[in-house]
KOLGUGU-73160 format. One record per atom (N, C-alpha, C): residue in one letter; x, y, z. Coordinates in steps of 0.05 Angstrom, whole numbers, padded with zeros to 5 digits, always signed. Layout:
BEGIN
aXYZ ...
//
This chain:
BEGIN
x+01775+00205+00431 x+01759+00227+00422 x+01731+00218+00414 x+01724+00194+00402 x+01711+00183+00384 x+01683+00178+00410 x+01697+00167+00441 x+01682+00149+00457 x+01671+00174+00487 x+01690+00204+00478 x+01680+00224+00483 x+01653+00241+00475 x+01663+00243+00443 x+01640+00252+00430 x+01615+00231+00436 x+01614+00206+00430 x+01587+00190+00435 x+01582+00185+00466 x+01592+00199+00478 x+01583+00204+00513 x+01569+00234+00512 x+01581+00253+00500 x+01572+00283+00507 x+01542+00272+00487 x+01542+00253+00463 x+01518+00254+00454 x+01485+00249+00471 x+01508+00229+00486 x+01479+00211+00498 x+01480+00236+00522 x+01495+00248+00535 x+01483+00271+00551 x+01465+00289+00539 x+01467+00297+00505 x+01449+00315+00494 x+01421+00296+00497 x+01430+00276+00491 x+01401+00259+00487 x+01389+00263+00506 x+01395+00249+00532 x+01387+00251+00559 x+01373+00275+00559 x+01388+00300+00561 x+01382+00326+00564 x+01362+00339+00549 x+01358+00324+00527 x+01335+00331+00505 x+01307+00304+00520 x+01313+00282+00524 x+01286+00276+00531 x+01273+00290+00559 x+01294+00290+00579 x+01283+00303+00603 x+01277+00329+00598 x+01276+00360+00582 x+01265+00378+00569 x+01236+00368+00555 x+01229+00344+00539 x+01210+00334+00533 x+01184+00330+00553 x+01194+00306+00574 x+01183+00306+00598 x+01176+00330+00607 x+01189+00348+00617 x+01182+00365+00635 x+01170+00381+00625 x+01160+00386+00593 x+01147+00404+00586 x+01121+00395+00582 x+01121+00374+00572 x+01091+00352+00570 x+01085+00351+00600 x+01105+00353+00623 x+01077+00351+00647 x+01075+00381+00662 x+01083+00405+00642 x+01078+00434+00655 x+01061+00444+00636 x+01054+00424+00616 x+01030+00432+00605 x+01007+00420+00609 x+01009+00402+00626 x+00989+00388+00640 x+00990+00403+00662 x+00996+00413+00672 x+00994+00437+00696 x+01008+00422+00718 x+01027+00399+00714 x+01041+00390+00734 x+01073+00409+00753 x+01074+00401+00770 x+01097+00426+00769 x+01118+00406+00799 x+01131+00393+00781 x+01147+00372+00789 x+01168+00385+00807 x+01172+00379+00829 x+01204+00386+00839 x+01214+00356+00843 x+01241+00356+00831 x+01266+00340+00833 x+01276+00344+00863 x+01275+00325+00873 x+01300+00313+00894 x+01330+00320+00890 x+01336+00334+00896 x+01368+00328+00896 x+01380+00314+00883 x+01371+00283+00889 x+01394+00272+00884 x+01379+00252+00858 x+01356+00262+00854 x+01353+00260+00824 x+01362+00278+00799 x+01371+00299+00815 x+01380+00319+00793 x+01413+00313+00782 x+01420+00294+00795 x+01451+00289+00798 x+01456+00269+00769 x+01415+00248+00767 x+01419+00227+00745 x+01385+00239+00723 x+01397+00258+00715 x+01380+00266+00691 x+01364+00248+00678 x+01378+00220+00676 x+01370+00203+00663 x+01350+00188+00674 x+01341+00185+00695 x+01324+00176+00714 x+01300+00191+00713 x+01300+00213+00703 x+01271+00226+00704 x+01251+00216+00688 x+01251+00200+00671 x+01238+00181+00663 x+01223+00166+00685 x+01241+00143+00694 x+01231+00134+00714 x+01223+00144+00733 x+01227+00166+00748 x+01209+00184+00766 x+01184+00196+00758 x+01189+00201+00736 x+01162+00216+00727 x+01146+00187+00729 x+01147+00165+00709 x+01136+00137+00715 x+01117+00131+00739 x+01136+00134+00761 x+01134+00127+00793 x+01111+00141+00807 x+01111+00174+00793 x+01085+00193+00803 x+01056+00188+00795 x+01063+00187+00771 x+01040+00160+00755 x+01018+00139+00762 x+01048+00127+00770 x+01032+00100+00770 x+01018+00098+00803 x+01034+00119+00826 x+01029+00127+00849 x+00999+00133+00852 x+00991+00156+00833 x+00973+00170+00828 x+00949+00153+00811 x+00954+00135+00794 x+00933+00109+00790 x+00936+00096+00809 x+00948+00088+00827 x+00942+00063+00842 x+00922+00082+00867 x+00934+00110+00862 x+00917+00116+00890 x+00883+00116+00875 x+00879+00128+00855 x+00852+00136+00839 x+00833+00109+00829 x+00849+00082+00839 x+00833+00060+00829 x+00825+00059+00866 x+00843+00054+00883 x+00839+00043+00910 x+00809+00072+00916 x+00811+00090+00915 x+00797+00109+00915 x+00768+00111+00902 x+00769+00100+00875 x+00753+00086+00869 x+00739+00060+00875 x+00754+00045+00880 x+00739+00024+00894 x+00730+00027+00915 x+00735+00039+00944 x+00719+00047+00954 x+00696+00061+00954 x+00694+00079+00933 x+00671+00098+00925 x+00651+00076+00921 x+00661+00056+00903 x+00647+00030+00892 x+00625+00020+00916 x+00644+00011+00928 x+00638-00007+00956 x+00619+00010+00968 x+00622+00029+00974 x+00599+00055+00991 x+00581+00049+00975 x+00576+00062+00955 x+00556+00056+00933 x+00538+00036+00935 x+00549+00004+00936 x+00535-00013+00934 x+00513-00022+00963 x+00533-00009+00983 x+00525-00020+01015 x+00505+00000+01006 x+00508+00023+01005 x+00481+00042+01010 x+00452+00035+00992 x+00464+00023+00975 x+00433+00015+00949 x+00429-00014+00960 x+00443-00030+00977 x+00439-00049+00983 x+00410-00047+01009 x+00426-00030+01026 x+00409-00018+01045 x+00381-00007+01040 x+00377+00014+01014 x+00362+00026+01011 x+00339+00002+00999 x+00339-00017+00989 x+00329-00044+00979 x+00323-00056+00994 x+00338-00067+01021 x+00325-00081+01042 x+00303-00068+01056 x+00315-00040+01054 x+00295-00022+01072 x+00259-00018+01047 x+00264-00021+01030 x+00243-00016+01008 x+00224-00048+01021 x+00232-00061+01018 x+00229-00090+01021 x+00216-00088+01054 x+00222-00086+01073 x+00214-00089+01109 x+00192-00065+01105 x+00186-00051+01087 x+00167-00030+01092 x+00151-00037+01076 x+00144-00050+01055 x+00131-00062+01035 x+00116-00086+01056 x+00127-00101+01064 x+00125-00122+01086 x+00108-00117+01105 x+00124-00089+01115 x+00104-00092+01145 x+00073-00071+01139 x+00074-00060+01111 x+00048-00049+01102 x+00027-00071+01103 x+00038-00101+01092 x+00017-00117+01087 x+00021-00135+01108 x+00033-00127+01125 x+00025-00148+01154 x+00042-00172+01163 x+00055-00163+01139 x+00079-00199+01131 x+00103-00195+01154 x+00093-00196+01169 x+00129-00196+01195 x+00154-00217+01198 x+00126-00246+01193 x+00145-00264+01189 x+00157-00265+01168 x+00160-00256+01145 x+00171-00259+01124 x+00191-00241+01130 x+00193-00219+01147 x+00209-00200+01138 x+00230-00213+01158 x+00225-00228+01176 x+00248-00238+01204 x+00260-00259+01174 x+00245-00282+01162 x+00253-00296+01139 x+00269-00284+01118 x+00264-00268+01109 x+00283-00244+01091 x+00317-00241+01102 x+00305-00232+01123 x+00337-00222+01141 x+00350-00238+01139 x+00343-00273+01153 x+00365-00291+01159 x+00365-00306+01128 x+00357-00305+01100 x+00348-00324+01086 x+00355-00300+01060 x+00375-00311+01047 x+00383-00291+01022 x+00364-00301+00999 x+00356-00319+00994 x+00351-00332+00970 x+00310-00331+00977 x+00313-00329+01002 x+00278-00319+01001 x+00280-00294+00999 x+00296-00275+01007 x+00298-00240+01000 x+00298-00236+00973 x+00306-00259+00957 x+00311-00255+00926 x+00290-00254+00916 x+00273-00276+00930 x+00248-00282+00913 x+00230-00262+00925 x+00229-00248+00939 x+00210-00221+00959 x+00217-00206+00941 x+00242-00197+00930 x+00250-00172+00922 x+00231-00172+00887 x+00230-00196+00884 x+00222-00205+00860 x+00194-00203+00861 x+00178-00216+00880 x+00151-00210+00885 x+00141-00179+00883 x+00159-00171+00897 x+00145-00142+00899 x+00172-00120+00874 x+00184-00139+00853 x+00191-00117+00829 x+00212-00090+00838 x+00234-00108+00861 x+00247-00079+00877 x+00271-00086+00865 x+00274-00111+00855 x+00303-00118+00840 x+00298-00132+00816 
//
């Protein structure tokens, strides 16, 4: 009787944290459907809920980092291009062919002319 009652408990438990969950993410405006054959282990909705999560950060960093990456190519671009037009105003061609193949003279150009 004793090893009954402390089984039906941990089902209230169970049944009381998964009510918890599911109300904390339908007030976040989530609106979860269960699998089947998650509905069979109550107790797992923990870890599923977990799983959507961490799904949903891993997608919003990778997502982010790309955004990153675009970002930088395009201001990268927009700087070289500041730089070859600055250049060929004052006549400097060879410097700008020197720029292209030569990072560490583009540094000091970008520097000369106050673009970085």
């Amino acid at each position: 009787v004793q090893m009954m009652r402390s089984g039906l408990q941990r089902i209230r438990n169970t049944a009381k944290g998964f009510t918890r969950s599911f109300n904390w993410h339908k007030k976040k405006g989530c609106h979860i459907q269960m699998p089947e054959e998650m509905k069979e282990n109550v107790g797992n909705v923990c870890n599923y809920s977990d799983a959507i999560l961490r799904i949903g950060e891993e997608k919003g960093r990778a997502e982010g980092i790309a955004e990153g990456i675009a970002e930088g190519i395009a201001e990268g671009e927009s700087l070289l291009a500041a730089l070859f037009i600055k250049l060929k105003e004052l006549g400097r061609t060879d410097d700008a062919f020197r720029a292209a193949a030569d990072k560490e003279y583009r540094i000091k150009l970008y520097r000369e002319f106050q673009l970085a």
